[in-house]
C-alpha positions as CSV (number, residue, x, y, z in Angstrom):
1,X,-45.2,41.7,125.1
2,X,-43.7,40.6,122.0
3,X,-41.0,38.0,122.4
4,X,-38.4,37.9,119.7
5,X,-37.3,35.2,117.6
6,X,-34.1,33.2,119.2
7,X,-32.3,30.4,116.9
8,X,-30.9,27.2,118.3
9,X,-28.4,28.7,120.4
10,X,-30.5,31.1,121.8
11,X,-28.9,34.3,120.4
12,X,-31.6,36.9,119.3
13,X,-32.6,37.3,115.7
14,X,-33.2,40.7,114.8
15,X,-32.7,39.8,110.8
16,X,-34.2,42.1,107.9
17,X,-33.5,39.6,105.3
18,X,-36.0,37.4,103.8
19,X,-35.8,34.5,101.4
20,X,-38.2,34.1,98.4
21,X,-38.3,31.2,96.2
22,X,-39.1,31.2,92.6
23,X,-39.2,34.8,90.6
24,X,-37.0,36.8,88.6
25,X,-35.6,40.0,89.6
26,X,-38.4,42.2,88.2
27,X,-41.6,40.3,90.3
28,X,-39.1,40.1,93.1
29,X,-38.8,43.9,93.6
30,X,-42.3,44.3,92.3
31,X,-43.7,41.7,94.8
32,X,-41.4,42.2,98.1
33,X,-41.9,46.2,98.0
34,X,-45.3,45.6,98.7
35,X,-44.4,44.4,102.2
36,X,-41.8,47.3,103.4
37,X,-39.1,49.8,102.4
38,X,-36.3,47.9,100.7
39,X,-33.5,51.0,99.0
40,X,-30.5,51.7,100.5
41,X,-31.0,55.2,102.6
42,X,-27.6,56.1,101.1
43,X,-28.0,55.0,97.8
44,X,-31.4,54.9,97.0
45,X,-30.6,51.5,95.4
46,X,-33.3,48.2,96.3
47,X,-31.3,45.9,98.6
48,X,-32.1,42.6,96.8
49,X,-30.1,39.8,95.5
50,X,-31.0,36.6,93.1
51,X,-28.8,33.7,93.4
52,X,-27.2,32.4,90.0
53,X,-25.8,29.2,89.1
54,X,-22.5,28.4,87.7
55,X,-23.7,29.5,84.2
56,X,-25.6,32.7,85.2
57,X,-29.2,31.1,85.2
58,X,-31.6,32.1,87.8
59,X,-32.0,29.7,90.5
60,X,-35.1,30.9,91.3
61,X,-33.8,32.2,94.9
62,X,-33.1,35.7,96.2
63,X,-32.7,37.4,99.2
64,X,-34.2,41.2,100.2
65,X,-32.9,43.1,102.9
66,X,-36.1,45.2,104.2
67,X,-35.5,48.7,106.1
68,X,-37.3,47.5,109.1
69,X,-38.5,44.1,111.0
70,X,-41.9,44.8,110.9
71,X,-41.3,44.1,107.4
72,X,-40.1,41.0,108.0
73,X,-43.0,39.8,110.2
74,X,-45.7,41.0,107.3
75,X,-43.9,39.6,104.9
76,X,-43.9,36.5,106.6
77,X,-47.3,36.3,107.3
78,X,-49.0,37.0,104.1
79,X,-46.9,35.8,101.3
80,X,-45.7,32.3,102.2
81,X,-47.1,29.8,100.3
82,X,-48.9,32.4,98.1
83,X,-48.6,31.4,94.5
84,X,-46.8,33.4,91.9
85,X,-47.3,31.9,88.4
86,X,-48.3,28.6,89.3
87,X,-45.5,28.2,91.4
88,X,-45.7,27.9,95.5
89,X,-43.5,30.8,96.9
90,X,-41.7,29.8,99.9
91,X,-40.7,32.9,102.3
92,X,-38.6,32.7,105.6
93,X,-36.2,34.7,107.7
94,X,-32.9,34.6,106.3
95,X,-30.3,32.3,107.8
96,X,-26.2,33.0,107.5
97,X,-24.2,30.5,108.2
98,X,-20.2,30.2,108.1
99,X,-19.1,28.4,105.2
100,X,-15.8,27.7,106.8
101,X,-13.8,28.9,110.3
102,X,-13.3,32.7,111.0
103,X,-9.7,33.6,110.8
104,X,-9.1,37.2,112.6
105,X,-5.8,37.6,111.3
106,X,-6.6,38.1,107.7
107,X,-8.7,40.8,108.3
108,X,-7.6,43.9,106.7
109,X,-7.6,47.2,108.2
């Protein structure tokens, strides 16, 4: 039996969002649809993201969003620390945190 991933507080993770580390937008897409189905079912648009600095420059960071886990858990084990252009790709499960306190009552209906 396969036991799922649990963060520090013991909640389940059932995340379909990866981190990659150094790659533009192109080899990102190229490289993470190897791994799993990564559109949109409604939109037929790749779910993937690269974070920008203040400027617009690439950071080198972006974040997919795969279809299903199983995704995930290849992805995981083949491609970190693989090397893309001399560089060292780091890959993990995606972590969310809350930038500042939730406040229900500005959420619009």
């Amino acid at each position: 039996m396969r036991r799922e991933r649990q963060n520090q507080d013991g909640f389940k993770l059932k995340t379909t969002e990866m981190q990659v580390h150094f790659i533009t937008l192109d080899e990102f897409i190229q490289l993470m649809s190897k791994y799993g189905i990564m559109k949109d079912p409604q939109t037929a648009k790749s779910k993937v993201k690269l974070y920008k600095d203040n400027q617009g420059n690439l950071e080198g960071d972006g974040l997919c969003c795969y279809l299903k886990k199983e995704s995930v858990d290849l992805t995981l084990k083949l491609l970190d620390e693989d090397e893309i252009r001399g560089y060292e790709l780091h890959v993990e499960v995606a972590k969310f945190l809350l930038k500042r306190e939730y406040d229900g009552s500005k959420k619009k209906f």
